[in-house]
ZADO-1210 file (C-alpha; in nm, 4 decimals, padded with zeros to 6 digits):
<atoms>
<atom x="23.2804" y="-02.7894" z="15.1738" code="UNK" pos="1"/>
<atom x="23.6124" y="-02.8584" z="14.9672" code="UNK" pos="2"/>
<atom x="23.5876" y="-02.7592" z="14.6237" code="UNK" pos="3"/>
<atom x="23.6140" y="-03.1579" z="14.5232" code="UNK" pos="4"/>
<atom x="23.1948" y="-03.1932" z="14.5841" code="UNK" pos="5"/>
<atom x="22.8979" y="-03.1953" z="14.4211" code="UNK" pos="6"/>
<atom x="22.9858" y="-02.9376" z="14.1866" code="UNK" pos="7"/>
<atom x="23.3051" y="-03.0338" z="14.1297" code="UNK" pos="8"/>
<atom x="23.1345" y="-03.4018" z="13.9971" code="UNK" pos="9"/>
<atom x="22.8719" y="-03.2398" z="13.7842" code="UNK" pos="10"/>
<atom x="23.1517" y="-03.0350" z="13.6061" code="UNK" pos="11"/>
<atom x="23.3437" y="-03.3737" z="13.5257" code="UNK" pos="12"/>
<atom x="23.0549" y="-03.5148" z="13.3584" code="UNK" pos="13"/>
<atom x="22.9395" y="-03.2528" z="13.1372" code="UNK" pos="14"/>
<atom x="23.2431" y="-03.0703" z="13.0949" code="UNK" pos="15"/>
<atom x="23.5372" y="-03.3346" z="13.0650" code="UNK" pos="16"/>
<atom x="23.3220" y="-03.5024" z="12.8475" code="UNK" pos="17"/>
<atom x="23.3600" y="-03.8438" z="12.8126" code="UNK" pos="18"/>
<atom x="23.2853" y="-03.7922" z="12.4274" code="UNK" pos="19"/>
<atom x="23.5711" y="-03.4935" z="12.3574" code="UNK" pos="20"/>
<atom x="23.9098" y="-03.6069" z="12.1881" code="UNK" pos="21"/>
<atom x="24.0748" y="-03.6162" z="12.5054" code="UNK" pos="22"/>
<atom x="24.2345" y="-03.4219" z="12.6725" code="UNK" pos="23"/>
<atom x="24.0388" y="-03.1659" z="12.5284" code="UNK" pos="24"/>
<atom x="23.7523" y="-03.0732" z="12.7363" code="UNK" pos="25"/>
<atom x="23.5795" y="-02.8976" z="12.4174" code="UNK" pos="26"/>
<atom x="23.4188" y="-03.1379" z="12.1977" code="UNK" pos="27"/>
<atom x="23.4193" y="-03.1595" z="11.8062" code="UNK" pos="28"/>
<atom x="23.1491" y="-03.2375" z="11.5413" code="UNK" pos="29"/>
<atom x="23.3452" y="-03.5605" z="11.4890" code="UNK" pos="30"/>
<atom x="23.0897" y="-03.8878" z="11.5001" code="UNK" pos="31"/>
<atom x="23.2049" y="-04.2444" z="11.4797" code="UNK" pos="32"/>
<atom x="22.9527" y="-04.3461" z="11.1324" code="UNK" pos="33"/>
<atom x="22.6552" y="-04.6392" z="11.1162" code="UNK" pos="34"/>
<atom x="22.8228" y="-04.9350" z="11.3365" code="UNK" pos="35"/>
<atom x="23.0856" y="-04.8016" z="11.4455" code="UNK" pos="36"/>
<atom x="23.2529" y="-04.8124" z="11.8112" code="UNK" pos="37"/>
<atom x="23.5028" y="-04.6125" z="12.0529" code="UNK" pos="38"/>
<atom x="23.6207" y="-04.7090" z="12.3639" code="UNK" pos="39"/>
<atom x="23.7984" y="-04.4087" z="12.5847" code="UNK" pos="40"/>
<atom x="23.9717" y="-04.4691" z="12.8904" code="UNK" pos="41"/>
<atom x="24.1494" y="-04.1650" z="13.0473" code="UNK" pos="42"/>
<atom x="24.2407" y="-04.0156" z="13.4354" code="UNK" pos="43"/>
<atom x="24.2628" y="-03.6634" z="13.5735" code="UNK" pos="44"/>
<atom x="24.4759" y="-03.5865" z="13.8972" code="UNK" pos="45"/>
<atom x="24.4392" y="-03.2503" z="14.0312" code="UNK" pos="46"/>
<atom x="24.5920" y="-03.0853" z="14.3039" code="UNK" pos="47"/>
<atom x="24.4788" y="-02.7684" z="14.5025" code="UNK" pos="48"/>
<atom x="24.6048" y="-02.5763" z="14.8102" code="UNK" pos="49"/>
<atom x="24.3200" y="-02.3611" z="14.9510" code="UNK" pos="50"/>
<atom x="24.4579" y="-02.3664" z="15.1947" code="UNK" pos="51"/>
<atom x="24.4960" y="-02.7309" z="15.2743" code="UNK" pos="52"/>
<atom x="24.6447" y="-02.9709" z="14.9989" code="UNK" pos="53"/>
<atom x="24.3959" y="-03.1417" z="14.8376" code="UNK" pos="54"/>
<atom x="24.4757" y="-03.4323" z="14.5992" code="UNK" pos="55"/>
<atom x="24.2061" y="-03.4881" z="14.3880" code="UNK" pos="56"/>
<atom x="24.1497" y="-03.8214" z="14.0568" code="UNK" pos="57"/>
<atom x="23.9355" y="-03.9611" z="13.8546" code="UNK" pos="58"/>
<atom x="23.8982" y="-04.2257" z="13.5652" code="UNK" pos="59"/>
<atom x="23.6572" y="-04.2111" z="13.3154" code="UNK" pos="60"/>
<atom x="23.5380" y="-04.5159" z="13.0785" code="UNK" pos="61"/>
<atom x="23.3541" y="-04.4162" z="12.7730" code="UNK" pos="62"/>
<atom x="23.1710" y="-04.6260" z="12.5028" code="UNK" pos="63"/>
<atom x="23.0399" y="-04.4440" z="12.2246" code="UNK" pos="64"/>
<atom x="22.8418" y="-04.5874" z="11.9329" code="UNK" pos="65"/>
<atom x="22.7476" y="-04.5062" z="11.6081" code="UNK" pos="66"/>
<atom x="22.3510" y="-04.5138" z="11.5872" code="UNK" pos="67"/>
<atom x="22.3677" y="-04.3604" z="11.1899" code="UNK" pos="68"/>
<atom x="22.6238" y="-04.1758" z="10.9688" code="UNK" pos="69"/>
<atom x="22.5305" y="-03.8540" z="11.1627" code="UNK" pos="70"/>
<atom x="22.4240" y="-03.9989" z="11.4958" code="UNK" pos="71"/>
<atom x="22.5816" y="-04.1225" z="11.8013" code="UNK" pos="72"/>
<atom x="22.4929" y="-04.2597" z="12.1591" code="UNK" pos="73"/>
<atom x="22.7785" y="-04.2469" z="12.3951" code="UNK" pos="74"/>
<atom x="22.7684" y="-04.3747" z="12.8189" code="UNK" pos="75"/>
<atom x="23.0169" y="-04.2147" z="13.0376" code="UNK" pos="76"/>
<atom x="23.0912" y="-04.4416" z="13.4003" code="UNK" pos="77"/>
<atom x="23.3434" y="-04.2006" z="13.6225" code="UNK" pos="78"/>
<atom x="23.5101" y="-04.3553" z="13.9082" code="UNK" pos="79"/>
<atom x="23.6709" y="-04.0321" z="14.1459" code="UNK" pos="80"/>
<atom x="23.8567" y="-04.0018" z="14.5057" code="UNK" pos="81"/>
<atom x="23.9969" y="-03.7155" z="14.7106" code="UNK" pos="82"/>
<atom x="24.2928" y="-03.6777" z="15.0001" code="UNK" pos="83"/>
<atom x="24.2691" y="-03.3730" z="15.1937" code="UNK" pos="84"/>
<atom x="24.5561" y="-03.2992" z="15.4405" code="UNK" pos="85"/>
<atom x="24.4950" y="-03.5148" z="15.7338" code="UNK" pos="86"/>
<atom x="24.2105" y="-03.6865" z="15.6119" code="UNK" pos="87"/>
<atom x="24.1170" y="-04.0420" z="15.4699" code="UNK" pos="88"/>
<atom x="24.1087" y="-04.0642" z="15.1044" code="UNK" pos="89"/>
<atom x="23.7596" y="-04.0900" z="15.0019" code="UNK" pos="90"/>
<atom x="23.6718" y="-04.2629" z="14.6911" code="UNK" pos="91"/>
<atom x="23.3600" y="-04.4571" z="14.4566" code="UNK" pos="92"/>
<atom x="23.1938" y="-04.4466" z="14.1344" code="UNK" pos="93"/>
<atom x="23.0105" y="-04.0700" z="14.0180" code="UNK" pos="94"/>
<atom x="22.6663" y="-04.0240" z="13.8560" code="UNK" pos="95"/>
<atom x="22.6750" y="-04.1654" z="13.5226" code="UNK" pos="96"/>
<atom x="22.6165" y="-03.9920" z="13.2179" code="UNK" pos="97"/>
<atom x="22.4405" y="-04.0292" z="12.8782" code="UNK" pos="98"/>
<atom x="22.4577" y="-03.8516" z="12.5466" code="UNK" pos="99"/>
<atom x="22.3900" y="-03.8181" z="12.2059" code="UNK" pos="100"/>
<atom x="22.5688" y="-03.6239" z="11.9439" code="UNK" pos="101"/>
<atom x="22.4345" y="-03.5190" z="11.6172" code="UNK" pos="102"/>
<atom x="22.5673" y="-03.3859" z="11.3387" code="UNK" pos="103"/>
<atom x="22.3136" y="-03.1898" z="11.1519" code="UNK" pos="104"/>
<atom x="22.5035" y="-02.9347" z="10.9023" code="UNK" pos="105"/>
<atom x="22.8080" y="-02.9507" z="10.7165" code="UNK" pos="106"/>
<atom x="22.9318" y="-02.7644" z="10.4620" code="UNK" pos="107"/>
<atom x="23.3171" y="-02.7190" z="10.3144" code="UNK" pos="108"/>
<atom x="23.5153" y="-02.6436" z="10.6344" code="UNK" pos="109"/>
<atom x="23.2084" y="-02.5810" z="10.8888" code="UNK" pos="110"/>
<atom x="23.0121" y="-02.7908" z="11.0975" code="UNK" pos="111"/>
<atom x="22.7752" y="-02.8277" z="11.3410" code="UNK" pos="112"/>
<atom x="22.6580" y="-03.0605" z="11.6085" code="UNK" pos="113"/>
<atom x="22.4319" y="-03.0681" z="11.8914" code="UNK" pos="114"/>
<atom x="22.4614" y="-03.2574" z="12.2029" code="UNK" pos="115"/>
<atom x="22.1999" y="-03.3451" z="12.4502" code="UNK" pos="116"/>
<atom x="22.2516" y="-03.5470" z="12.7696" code="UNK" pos="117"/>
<atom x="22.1543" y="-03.6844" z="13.0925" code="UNK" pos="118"/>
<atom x="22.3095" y="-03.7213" z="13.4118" code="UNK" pos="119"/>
<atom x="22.1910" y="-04.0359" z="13.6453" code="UNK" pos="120"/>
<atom x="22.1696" y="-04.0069" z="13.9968" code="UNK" pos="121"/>
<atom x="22.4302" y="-04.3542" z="14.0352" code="UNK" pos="122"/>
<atom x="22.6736" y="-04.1772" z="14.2760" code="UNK" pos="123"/>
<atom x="22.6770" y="-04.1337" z="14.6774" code="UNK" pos="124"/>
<atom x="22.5384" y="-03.7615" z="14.7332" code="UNK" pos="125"/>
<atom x="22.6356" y="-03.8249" z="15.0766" code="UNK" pos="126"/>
<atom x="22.9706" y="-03.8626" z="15.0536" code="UNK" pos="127"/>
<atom x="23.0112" y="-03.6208" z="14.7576" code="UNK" pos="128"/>
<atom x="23.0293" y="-03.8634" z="14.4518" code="UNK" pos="129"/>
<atom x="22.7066" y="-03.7177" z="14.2815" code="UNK" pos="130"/>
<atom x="22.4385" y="-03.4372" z="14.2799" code="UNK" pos="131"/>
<atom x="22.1577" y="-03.7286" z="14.3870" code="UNK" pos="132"/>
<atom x="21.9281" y="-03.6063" z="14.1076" code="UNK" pos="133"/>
<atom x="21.8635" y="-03.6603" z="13.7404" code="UNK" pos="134"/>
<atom x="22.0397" y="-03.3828" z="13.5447" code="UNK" pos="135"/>
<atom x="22.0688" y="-03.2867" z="13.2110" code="UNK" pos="136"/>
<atom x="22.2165" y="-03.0623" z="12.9515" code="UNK" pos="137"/>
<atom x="22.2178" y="-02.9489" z="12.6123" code="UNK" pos="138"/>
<atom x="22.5577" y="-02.8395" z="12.3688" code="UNK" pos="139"/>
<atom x="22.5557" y="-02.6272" z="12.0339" code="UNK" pos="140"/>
<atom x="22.9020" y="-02.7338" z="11.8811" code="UNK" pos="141"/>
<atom x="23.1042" y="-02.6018" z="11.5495" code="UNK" pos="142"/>
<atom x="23.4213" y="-02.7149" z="11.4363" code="UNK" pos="143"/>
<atom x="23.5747" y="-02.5111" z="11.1762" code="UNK" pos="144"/>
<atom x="23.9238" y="-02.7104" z="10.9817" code="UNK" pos="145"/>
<atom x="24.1768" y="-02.6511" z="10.7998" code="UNK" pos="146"/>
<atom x="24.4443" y="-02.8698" z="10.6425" code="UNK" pos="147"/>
<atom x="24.6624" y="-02.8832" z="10.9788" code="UNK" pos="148"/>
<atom x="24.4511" y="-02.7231" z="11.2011" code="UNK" pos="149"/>
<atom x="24.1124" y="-02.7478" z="11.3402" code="UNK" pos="150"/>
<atom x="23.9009" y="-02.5270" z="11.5623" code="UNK" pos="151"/>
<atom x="23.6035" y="-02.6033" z="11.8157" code="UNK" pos="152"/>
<atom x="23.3685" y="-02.4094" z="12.0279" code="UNK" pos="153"/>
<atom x="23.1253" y="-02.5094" z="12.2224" code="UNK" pos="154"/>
<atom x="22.8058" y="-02.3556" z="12.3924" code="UNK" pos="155"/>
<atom x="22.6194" y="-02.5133" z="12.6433" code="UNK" pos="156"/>
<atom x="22.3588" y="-02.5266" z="12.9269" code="UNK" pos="157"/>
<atom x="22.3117" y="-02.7489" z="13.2065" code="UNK" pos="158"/>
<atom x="22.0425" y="-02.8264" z="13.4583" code="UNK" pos="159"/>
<atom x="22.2273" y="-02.9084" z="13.7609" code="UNK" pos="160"/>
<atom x="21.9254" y="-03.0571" z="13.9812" code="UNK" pos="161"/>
<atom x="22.0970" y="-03.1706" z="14.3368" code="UNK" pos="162"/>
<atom x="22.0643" y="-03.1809" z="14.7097" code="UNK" pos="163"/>
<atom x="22.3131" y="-02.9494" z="14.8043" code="UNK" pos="164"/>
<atom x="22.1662" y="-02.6562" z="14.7505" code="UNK" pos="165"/>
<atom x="22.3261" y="-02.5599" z="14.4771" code="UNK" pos="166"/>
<atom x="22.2339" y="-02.3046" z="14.1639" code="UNK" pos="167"/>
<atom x="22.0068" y="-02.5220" z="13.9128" code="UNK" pos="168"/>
<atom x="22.0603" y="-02.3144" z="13.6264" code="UNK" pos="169"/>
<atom x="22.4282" y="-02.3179" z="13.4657" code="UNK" pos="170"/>
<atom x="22.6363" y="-02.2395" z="13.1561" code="UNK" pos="171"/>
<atom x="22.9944" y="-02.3765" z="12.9998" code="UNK" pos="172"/>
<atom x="23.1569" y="-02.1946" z="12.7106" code="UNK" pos="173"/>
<atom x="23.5059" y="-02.3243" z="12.5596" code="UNK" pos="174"/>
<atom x="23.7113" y="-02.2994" z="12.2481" code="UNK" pos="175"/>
<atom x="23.9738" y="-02.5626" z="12.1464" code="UNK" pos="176"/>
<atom x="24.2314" y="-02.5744" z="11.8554" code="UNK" pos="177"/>
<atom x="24.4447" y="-02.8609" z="11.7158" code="UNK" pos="178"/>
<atom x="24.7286" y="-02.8057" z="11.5058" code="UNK" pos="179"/>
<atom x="24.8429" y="-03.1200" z="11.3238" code="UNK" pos="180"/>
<atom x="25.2779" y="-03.1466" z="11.3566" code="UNK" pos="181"/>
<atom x="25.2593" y="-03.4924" z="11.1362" code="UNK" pos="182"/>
<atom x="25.0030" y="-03.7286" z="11.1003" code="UNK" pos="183"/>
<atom x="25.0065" y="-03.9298" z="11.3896" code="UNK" pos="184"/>
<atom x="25.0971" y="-03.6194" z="11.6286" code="UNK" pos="185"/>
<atom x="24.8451" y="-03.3495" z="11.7185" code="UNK" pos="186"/>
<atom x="24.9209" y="-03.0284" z="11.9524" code="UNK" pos="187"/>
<atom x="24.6119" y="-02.9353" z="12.1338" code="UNK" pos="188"/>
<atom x="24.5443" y="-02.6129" z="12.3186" code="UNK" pos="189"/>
<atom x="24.1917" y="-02.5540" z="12.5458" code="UNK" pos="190"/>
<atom x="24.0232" y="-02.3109" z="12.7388" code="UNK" pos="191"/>
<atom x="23.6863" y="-02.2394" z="12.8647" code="UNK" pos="192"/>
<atom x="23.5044" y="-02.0978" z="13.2142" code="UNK" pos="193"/>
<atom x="23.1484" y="-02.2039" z="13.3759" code="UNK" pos="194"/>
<atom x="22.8568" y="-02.0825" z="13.6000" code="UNK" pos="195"/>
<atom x="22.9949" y="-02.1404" z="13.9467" code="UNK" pos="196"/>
<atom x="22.7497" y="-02.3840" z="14.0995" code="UNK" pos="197"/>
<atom x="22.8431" y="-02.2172" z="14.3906" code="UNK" pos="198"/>
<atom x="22.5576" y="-01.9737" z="14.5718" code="UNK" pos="199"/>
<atom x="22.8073" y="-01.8336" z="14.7683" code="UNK" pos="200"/>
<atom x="23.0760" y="-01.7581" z="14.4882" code="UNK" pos="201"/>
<atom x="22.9566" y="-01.5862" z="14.1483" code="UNK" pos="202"/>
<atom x="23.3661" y="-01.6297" z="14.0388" code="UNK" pos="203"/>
<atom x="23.3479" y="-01.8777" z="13.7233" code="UNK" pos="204"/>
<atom x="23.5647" y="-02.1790" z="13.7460" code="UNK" pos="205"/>
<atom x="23.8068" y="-02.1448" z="13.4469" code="UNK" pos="206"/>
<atom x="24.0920" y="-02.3154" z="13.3048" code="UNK" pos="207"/>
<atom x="24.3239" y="-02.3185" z="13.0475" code="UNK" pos="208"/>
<atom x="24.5012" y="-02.6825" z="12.8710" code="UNK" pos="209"/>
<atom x="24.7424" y="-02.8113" z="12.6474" code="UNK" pos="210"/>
<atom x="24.8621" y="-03.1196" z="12.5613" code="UNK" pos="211"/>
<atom x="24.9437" y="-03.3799" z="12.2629" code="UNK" pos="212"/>
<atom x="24.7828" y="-03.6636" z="12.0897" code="UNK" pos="213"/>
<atom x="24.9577" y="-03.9949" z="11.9005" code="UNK" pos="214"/>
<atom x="24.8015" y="-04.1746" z="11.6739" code="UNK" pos="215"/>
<atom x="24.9728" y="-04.4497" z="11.6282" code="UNK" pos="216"/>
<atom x="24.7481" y="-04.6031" z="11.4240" code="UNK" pos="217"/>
<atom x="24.3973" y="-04.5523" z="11.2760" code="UNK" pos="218"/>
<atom x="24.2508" y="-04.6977" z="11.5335" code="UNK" pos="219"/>
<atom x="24.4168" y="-04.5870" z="11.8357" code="UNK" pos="220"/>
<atom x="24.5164" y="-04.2799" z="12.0126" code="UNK" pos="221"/>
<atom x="24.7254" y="-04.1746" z="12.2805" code="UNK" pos="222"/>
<atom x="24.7006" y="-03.8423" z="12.4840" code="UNK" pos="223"/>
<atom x="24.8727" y="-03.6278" z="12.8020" code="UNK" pos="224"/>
<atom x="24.7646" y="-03.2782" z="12.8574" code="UNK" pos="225"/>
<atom x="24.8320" y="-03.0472" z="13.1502" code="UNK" pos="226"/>
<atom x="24.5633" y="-02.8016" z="13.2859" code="UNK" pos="227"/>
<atom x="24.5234" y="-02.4838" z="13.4929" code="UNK" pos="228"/>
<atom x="24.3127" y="-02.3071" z="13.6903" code="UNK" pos="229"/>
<atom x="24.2646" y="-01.9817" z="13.6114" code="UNK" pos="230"/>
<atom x="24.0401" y="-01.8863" z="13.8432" code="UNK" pos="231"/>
<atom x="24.0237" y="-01.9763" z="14.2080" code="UNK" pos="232"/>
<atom x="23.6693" y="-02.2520" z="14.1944" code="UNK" pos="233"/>
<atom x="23.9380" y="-02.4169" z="13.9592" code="UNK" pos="234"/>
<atom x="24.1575" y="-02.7262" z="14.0333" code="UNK" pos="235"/>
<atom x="24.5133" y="-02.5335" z="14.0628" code="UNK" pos="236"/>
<atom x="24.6994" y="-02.7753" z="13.8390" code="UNK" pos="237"/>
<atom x="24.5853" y="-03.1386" z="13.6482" code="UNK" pos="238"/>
<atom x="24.7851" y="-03.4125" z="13.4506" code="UNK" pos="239"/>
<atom x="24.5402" y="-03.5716" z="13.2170" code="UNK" pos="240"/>
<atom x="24.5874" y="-03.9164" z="13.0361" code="UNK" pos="241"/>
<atom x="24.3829" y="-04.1324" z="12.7999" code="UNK" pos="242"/>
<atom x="24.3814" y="-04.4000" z="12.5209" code="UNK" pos="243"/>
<atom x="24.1147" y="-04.4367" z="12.2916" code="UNK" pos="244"/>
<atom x="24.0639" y="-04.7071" z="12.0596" code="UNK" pos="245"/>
<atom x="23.8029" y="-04.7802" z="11.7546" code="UNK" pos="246"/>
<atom x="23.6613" y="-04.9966" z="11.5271" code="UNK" pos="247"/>
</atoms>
């Protein structure tokens, strides 16, 4: 099976999380306050060559609310599709997923946040759009800042039930920084690796990201990052995009 599968749609979800300033893939402590909303639209479009070409998207909507000053409750809908050389191009909505993020502990430039979520079965297993299971997963997060510059690293484990035979049991480590150029511009660097889901291949997906983030406003962002695989289970290269907006 092409590396665009079951895997590669359980990785989306709880790894280009819906709920990370995108188009980091690490998230920060950051939560919206009582009331408050965010809205996050952004795409990834991946290519590989193993051997075939294989042109890979998807486009994420995420809502995200603010349940209390320390709380929120965010709903991830993917939509993905994927041309291999010769083929059709497949494409339909992934397994939806639900978190919550709480910040529990701050204190002068540290925090700390945990993130539970869920995975729902809302994608076609057949056709490789979702695992066909309920999943779920679990985040320690710290974010450590500065006056320009801000640092994140997340933890995390997540219980990949599916029907593909596939390991159960995996793991996500990353580390992100942002360095702030002016206020409204933000350089971002990322990296991070994963259990392969893989029972055939114990090599860790892993990739490494940079990009930039406008603010325009208080209210808005902007964001384009490029990412690389630096491991083979990767996606060889991706151009990310999003806009976020809040209120």
């Amino acid at each position: 099976m092409m590396k665009f599968s079951y895997s590669f749609i359980f990785i989306l979800l709880f790894s280009v999380g819906a709920f990370a300033a995108h188009p980091l893939i690490t998230d920060d402590t950051g939560v919206q306050g009582k009331g408050k909303f965010e809205v996050e639209v952004n795409g990834e479009w991946g290519r590989e060559k193993d051997p075939d070409v294989v042109n890979s998207g998807e486009t994420a909507v995420a809502i995200s609310c603010g349940l209390a000053d320390s709380l929120d409750l965010g709903i991830g809908v993917p939509y993905v599709m994927e041309n291999a050389q010769g083929s059709d191009t497949v494409h339909g909505v992934a397994d939806v997923g639900l978190e919550l993020k709480w910040n529990f502990y701050e204190i002068d430039m540290f925090s700390f946040a945990l993130k539970p979520g869920i995975s729902l079965p809302s994608g076609d297993e057949s056709r490789g759009f979702g695992t066909g299971k309920v999943g779920y997963s679990g985040y320690f997060i710290s974010t450590v800042t500065w006056e320009v510059l801000a640092m994140h690293f997340n933890a995390g484990y997540m219980r990949n039930e599916n029907k593909a035979d596939e390991l159960a049991n995996l793991w996500h480590v990353s580390l992100a920084a942002e360095y702030s150029i002016v206020d409204s511009f933000r350089l971002v660097v990322n990296s991070g690796a994963e259990r392969n889901a893989d029972r055939g291949d114990n090599t860790p997906p892993a990739f490494f990201l940079a990009g930039i983030i406008w603010s325009p406003a208080e209210w808005i962002d902007l964001d384009l990052g490029y990412k690389v695989g630096m491991t083979d289970p990767e996606t060889d290269h991706s151009i990310m995009m999003g806009v976020v907006v809040r209120w």
